[in-house]
C-alpha positions as a Python dict, from the first residue, in 0.01 Angstrom:
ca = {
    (1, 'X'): (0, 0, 0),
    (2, 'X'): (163, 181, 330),
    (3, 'X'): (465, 15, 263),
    (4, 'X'): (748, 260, 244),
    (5, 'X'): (945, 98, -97),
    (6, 'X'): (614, 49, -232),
    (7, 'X'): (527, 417, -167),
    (8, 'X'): (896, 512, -321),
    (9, 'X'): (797, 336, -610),
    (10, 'X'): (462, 468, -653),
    (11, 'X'): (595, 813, -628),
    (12, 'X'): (870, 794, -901),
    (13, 'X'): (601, 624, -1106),
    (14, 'X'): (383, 948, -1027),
    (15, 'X'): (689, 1178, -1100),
    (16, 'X'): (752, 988, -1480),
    (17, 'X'): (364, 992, -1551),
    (18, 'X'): (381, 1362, -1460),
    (19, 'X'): (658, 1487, -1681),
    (20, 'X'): (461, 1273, -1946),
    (21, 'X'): (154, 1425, -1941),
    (22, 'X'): (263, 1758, -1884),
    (23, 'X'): (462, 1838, -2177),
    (24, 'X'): (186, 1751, -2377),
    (25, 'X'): (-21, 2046, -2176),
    (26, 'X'): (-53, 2377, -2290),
    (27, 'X'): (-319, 2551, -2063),
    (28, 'X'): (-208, 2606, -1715),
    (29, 'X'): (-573, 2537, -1513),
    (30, 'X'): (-557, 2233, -1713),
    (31, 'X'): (-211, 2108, -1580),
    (32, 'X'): (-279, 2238, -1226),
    (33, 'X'): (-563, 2033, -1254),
    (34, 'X'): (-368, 1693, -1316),
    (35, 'X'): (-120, 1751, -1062),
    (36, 'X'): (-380, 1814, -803),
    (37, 'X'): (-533, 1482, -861),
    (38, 'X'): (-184, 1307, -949),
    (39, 'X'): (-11, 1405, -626),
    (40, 'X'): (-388, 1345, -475),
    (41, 'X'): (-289, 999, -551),
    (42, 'X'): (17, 952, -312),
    (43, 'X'): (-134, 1113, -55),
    (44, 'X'): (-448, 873, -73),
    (45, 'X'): (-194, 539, -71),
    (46, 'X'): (-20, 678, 239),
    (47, 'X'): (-376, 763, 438),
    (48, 'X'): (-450, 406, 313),
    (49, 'X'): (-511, 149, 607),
    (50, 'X'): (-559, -173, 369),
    (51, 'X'): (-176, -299, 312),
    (52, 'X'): (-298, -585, 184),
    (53, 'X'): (-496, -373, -141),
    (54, 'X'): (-323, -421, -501),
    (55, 'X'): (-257, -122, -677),
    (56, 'X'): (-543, -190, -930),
    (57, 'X'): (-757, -179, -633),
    (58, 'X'): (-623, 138, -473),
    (59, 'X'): (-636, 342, -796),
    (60, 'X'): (-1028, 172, -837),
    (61, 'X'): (-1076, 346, -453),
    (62, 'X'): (-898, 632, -550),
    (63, 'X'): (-1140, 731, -885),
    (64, 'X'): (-1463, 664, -640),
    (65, 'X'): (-1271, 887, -412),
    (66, 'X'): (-1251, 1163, -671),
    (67, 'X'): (-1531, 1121, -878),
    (68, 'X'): (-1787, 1013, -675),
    (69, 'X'): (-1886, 707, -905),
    (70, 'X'): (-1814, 367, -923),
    (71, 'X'): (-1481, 261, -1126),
    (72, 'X'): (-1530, 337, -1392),
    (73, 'X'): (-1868, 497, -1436),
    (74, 'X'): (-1909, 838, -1576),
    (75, 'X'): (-1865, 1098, -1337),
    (76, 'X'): (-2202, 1345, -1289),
    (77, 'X'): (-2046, 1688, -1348),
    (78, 'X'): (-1784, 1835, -1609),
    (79, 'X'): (-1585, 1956, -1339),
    (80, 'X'): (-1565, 1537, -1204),
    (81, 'X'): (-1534, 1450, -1574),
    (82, 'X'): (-1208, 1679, -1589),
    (83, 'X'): (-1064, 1519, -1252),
    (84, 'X'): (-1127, 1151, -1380),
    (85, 'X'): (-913, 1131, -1698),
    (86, 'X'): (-570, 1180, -1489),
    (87, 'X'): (-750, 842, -1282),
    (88, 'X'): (-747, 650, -1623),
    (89, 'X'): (-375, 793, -1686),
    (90, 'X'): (-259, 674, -1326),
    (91, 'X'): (-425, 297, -1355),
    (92, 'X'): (-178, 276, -1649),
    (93, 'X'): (87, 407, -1556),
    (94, 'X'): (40, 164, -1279),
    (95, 'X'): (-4, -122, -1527),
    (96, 'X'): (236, -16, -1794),
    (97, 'X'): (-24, 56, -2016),
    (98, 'X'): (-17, 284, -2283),
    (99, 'X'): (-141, 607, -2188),
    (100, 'X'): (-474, 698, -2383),
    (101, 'X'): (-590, 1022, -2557),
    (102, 'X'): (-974, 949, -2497),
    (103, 'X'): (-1113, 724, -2253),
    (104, 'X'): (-1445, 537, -2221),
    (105, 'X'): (-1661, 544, -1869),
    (106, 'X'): (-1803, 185, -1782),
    (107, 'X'): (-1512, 25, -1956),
    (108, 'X'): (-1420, -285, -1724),
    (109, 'X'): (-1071, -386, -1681),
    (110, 'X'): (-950, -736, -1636),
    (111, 'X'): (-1020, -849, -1279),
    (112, 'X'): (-668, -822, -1074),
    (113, 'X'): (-651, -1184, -947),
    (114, 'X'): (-637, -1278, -1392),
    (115, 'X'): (-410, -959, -1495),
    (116, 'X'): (-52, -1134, -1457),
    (117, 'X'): (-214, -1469, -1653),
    (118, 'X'): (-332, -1226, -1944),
    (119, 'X'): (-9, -1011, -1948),
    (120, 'X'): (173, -1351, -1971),
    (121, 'X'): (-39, -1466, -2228),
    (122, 'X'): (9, -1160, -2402),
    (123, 'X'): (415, -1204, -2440),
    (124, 'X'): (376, -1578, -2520),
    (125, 'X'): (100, -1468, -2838),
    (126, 'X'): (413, -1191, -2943),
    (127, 'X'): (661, -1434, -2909),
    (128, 'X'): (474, -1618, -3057),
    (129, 'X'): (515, -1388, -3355),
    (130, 'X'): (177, -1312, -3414),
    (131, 'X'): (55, -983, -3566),
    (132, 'X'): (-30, -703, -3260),
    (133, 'X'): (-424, -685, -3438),
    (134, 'X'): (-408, -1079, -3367),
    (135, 'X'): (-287, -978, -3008),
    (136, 'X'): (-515, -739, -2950),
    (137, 'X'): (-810, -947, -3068),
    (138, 'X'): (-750, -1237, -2849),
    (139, 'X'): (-696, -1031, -2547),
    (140, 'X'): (-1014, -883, -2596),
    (141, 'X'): (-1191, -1183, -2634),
    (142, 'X'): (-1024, -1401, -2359),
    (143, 'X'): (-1105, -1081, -2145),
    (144, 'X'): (-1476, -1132, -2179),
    (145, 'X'): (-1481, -1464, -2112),
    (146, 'X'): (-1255, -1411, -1759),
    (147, 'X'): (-1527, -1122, -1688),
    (148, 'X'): (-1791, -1390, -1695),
    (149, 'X'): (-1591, -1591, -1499),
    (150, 'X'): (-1569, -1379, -1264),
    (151, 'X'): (-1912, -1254, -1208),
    (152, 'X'): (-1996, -1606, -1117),
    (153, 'X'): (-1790, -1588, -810),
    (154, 'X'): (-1463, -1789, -910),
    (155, 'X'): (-1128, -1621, -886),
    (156, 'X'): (-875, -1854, -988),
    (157, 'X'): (-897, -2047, -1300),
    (158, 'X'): (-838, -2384, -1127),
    (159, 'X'): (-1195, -2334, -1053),
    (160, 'X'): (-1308, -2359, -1365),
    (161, 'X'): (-1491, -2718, -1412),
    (162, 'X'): (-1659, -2871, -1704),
    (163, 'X'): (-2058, -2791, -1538),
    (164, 'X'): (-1842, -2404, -1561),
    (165, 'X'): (-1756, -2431, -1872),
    (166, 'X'): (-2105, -2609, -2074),
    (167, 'X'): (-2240, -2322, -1858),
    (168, 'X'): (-2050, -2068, -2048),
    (169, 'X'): (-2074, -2215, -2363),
    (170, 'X'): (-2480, -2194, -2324),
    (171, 'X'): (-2453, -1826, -2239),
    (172, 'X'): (-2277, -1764, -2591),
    (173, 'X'): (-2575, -1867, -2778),
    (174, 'X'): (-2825, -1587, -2830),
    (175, 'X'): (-2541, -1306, -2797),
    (176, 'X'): (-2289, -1397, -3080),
    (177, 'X'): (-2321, -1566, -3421),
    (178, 'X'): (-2198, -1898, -3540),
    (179, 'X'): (-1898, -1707, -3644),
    (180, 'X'): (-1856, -1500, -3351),
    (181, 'X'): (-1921, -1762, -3110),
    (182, 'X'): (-1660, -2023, -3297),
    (183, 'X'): (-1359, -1705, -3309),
    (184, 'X'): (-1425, -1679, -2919),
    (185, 'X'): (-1429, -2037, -2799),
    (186, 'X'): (-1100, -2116, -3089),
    (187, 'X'): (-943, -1804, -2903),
    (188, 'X'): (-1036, -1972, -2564),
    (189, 'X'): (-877, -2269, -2718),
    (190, 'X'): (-559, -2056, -2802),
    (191, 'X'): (-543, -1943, -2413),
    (192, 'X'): (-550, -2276, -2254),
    (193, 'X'): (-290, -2395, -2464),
    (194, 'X'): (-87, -2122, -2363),
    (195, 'X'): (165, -2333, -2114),
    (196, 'X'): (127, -2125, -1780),
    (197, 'X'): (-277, -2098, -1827),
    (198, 'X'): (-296, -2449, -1924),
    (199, 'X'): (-111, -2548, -1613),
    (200, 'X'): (-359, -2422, -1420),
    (201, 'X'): (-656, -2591, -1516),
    (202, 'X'): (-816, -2926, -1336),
    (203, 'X'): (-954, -3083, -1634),
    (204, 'X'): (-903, -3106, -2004),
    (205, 'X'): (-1124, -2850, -2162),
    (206, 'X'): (-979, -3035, -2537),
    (207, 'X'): (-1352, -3245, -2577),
    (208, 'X'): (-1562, -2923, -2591),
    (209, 'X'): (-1315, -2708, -2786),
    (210, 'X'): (-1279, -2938, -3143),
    (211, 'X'): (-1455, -2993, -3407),
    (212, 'X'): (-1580, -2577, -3418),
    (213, 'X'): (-1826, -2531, -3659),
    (214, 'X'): (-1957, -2204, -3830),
    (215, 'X'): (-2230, -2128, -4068),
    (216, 'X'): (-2016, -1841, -4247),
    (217, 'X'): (-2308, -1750, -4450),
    (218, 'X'): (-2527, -1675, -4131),
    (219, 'X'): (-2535, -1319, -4237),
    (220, 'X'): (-2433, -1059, -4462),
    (221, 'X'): (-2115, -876, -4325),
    (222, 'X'): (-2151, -535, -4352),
    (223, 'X'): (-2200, -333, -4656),
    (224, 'X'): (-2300, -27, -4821),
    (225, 'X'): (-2374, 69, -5172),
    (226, 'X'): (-2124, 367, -5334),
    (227, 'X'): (-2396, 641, -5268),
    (228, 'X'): (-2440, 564, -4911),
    (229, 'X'): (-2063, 544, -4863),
    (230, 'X'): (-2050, 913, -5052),
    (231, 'X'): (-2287, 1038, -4793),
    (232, 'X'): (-2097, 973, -4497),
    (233, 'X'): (-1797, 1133, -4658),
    (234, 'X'): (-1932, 1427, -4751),
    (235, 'X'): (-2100, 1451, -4392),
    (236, 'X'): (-1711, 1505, -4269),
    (237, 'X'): (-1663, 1873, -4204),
    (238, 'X'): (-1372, 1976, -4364),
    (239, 'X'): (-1365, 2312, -4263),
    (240, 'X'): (-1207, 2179, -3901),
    (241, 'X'): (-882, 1949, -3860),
    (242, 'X'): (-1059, 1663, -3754),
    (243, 'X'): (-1319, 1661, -4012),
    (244, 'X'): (-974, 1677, -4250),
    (245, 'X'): (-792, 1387, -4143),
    (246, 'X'): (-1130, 1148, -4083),
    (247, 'X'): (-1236, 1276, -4464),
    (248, 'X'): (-901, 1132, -4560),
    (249, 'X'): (-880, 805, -4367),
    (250, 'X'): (-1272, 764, -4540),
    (251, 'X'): (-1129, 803, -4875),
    (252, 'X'): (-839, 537, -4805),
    (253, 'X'): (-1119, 267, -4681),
    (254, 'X'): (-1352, 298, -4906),
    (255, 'X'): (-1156, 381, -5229),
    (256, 'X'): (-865, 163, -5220),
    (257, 'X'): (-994, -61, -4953),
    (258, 'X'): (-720, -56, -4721),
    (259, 'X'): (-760, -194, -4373),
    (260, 'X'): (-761, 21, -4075),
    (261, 'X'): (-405, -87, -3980),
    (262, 'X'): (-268, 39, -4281),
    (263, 'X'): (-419, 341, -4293),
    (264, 'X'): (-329, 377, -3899),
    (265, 'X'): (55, 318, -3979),
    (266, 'X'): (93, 495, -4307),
    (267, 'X'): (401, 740, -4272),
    (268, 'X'): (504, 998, -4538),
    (269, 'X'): (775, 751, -4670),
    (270, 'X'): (484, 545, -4808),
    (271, 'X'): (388, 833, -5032),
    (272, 'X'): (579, 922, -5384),
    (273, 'X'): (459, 1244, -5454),
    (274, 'X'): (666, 1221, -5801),
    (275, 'X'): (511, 943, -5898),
    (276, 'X'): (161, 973, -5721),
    (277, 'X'): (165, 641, -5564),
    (278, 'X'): (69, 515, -5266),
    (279, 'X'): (350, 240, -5170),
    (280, 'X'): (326, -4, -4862),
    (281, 'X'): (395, -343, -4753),
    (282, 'X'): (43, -464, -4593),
    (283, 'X'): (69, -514, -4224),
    (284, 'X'): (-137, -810, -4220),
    (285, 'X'): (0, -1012, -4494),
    (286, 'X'): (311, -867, -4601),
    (287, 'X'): (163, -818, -4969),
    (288, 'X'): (357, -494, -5163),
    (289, 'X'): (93, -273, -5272),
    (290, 'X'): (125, 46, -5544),
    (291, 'X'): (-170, 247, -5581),
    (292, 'X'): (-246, 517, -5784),
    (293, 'X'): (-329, 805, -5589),
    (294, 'X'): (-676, 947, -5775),
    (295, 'X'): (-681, 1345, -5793),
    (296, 'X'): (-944, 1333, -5449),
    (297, 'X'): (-718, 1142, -5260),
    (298, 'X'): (-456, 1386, -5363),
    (299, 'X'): (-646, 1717, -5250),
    (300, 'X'): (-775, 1535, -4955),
    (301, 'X'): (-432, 1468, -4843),
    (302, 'X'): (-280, 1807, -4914),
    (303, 'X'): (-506, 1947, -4774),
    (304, 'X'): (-490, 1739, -4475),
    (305, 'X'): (-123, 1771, -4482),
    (306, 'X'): (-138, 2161, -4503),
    (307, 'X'): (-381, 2256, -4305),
    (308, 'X'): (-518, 1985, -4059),
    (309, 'X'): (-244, 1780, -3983),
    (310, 'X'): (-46, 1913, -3613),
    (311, 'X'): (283, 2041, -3673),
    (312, 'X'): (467, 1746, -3573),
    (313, 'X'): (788, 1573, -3719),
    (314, 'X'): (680, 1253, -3655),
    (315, 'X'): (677, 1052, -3942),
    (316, 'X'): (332, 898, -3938),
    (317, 'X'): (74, 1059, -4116),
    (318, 'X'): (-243, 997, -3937),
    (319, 'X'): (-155, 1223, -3572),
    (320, 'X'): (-361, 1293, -3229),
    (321, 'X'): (-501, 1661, -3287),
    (322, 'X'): (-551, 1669, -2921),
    (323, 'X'): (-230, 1646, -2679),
    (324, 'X'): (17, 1483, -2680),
    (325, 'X'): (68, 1460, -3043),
    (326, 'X'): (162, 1145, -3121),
    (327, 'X'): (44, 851, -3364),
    (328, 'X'): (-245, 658, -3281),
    (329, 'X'): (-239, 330, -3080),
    (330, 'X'): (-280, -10, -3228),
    (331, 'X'): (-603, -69, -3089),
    (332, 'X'): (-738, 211, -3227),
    (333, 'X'): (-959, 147, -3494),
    (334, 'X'): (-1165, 487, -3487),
    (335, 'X'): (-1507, 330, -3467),
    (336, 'X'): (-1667, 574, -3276),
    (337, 'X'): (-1575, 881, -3492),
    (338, 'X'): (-1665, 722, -3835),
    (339, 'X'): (-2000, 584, -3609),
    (340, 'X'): (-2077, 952, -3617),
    (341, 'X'): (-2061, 1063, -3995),
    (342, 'X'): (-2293, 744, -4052),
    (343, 'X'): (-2524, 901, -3819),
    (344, 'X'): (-2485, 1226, -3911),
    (345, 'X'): (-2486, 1165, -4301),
    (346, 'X'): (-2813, 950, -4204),
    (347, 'X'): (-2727, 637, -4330),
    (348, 'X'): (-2930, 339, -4157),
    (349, 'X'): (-2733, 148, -3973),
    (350, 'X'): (-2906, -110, -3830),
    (351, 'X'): (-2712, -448, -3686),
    (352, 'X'): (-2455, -339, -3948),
    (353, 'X'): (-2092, -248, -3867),
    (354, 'X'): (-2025, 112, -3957),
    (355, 'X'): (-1665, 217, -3933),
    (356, 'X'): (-1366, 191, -4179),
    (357, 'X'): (-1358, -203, -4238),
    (358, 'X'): (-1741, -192, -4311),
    (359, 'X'): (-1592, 93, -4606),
    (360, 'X'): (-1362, -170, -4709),
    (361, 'X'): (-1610, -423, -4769),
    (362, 'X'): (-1845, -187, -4934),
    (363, 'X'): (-1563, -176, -5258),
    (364, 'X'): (-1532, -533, -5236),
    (365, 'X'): (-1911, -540, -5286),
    (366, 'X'): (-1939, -354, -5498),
    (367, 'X'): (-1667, -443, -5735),
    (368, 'X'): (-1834, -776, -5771),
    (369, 'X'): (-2150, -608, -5861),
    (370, 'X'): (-1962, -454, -6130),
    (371, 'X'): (-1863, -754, -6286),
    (372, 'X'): (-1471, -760, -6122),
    (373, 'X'): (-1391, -1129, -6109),
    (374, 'X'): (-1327, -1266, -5755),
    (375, 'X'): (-942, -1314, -5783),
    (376, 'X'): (-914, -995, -5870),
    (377, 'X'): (-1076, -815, -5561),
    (378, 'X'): (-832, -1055, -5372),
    (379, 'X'): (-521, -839, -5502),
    (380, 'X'): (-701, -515, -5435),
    (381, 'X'): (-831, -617, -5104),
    (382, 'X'): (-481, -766, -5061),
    (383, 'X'): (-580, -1089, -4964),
    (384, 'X'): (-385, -1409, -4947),
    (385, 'X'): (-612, -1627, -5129),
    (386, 'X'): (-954, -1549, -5277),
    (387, 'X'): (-1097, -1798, -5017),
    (388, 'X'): (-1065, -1515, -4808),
    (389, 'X'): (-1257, -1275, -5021),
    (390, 'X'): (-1552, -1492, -5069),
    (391, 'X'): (-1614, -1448, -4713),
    (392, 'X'): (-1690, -1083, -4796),
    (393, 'X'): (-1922, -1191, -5101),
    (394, 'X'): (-2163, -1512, -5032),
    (395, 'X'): (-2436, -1302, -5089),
    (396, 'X'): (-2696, -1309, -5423),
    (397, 'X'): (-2513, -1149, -5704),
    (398, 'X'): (-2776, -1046, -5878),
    (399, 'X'): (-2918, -855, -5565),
    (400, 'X'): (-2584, -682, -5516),
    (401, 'X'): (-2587, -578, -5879),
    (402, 'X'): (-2959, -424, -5834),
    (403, 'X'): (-2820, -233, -5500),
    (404, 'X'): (-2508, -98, -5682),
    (405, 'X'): (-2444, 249, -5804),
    (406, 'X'): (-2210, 399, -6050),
    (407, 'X'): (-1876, 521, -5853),
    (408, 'X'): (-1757, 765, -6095),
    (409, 'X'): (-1652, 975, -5751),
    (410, 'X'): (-1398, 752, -5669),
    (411, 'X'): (-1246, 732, -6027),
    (412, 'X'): (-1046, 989, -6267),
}
């Protein structure tokens, strides 16, 4: 890390992350604050005596060196709490990771010795051509298993042997269901065939990875009936920005059923105010959609629009009220927030899901309580095949028609 090109580097890295997060700083303490701790940074890599430390690892030293916690554990004070987030901005900068409005404590990142395997993999899946929610997915997935990995003590995959492997396996069973635990090993699957990871291995992982089975019907996917889903949106404050925009994105789930990258994408060229129609070809599937936009939706988004939206002339609708205002990223699926009207509106929960795609299967629910036949909840769910939507609907019929309300809220 001493090394003087590496430390030129490093420093013209520090300079670009600077001039990024600084324009998107108002208060002066504030930005005083992050170039303390970002120009802390250079100084720490040239005091460092490890040359042989990756920059991961010197920016993992660095945040217990300002925050007096383990990377990346939540620091003790607000003052700590306030030093740590230019940390998180640095480690991606570093890694050429997009930089992050909010960031979570205790959220691991990929062990160093795997990183260049699961960047690789990463191009191959988008040249690959698959969608970035399919990208993002994987990642996610292939990162738990190398975690696990890990914490047994191997560092490279040629490790990995089939007494490794049956070991893992076990260790899914108990944590996921059927379902979950077939999408992880088929994604495993996905990584090893992935030429450079493949290349790698010692054995042929192919005997334990076919013939995946699921029991689809293992349990019932999240749902709520209309009444509960019109308590957590009037739980959104609307008198404040945020409580605007989240009020909005509810409305889009849960009355149209449109998935969270959709709504997350949406620009002002998918609106036709003339008309009042919602118009948009569906990220996942490609499917043309027009929807009528209901008078709620309409004084939802106005108001939105007109008083809760930043002043930005970006085209996307949905934008960061905090700085810098920009669009949301692509793994972004606002869990968290709508996590809190659930709570707040005091809807039980329980094992359930409770964010925007649990809204989206809520109409699908109850549409078929309502009588709606299934190829018909396809279209509006925008589906490619009703085989798809039955997923959503294995359930007893008759007990979804006993749970359902009527929805005249969500109609004109």
């Amino acid at each position: 890390m001493a090394d003087r090109i590496l430390l030129n580097e490093l420093e013209e890295s520090m300079m670009r992350l600077k001039s990024k997060v600084l324009s998107g700083v108002s208060a002066p303490k504030l930005a005083a604050s992050y170039t303390m701790v970002i120009d802390g940074f250079i100084q720490f890599c040239r005091q460092s005596t490890d040359n042989s430390s990756t920059p991961q690892a010197t920016v993992e030293q660095y945040y217990t060196h300002v925050t007096k916690v383990k990377p990346y554990e939540k620091p003790e004070t607000a003052y700590l709490k306030k030093l740590a987030r230019p940390v998180f901005l640095i480690r991606d900068e570093i890694t050429a990771q997009p930089l992050l409005n909010r960031y979570s404590y205790g959220k691991r990142e990929i062990p160093h010795v795997f990183a260049d395997d699961v960047r690789h993999y990463e191009q191959w899946l988008a040249e690959s051509d698959c969608a970035d929610e399919t990208i993002t997915t994987r990642i996610g997935r292939v990162k738990q298993f190398l975690f696990d990995f890990h914490d047994t003590g191997n560092v490279k995959l040629a490790s990995l042997t089939p007494d490794i492997f049956v070991s893992y396996i076990g260790r899914l069973n108990g944590r996921y269901t059927s379902v979950g635990k077939t999408n992880i090993l088929y994604t495993i699957k996905n990584y090893f065939s992935c030429p450079r990871i493949g290349s790698q291995l010692t054995f042929d992982p192919s005997p334990f990875l076919t013939n995946l089975h699921t029991n689809k019907h293992e349990r019932l996917d999240s749902c709520y009936t209309p009444a509960e889903i019109r308590q957590v949106l009037n739980a959104a404050d609307r008198a404040t920005a945020k409580g605007k925009m989240f009020y909005l994105m509810m409305l889009l789930a849960s009355v149209y059923g449109l998935r969270v990258c959709d709504i997350r994408t949406m620009t002002f060229s998918n609106i036709d105010w003339k008309r009042r129609l919602i118009t948009l070809n569906q990220h996942k599937t490609g499917y043309y959609l027009e929807l009528p936009i209901i008078q709620e939706v309409l004084l939802a988004m106005l108001d939105y629009v007109k008083n809760g939206r930043p002043n930005t002339t970006n085209p996307h609708i949905f934008i960061k009220q905090r700085s810098p205002q920009v669009p949301y990223s692509n793994n972004n699926h606002f869990a968290n927030f709508i996590s809190e009207y659930f709570e707040k509106a005091g809807v039980p929960t329980g094992d359930k899901r409770s964010g925007l795609h649990s809204m989206r299967h809520s109409l699908a629910t109850s549409l078929l309580a309502e009588g709606v036949q299934i190829n018909e909840i396809a279209d509006i769910l925008g589906h490619a095949s009703p085989q798809s939507t039955t997923r959503y609907l294995w359930s007893d019929i008759e007990q979804l028609r006993a749970a359902a309300l009527e929805v005249n809220p969500y109609v004109e």
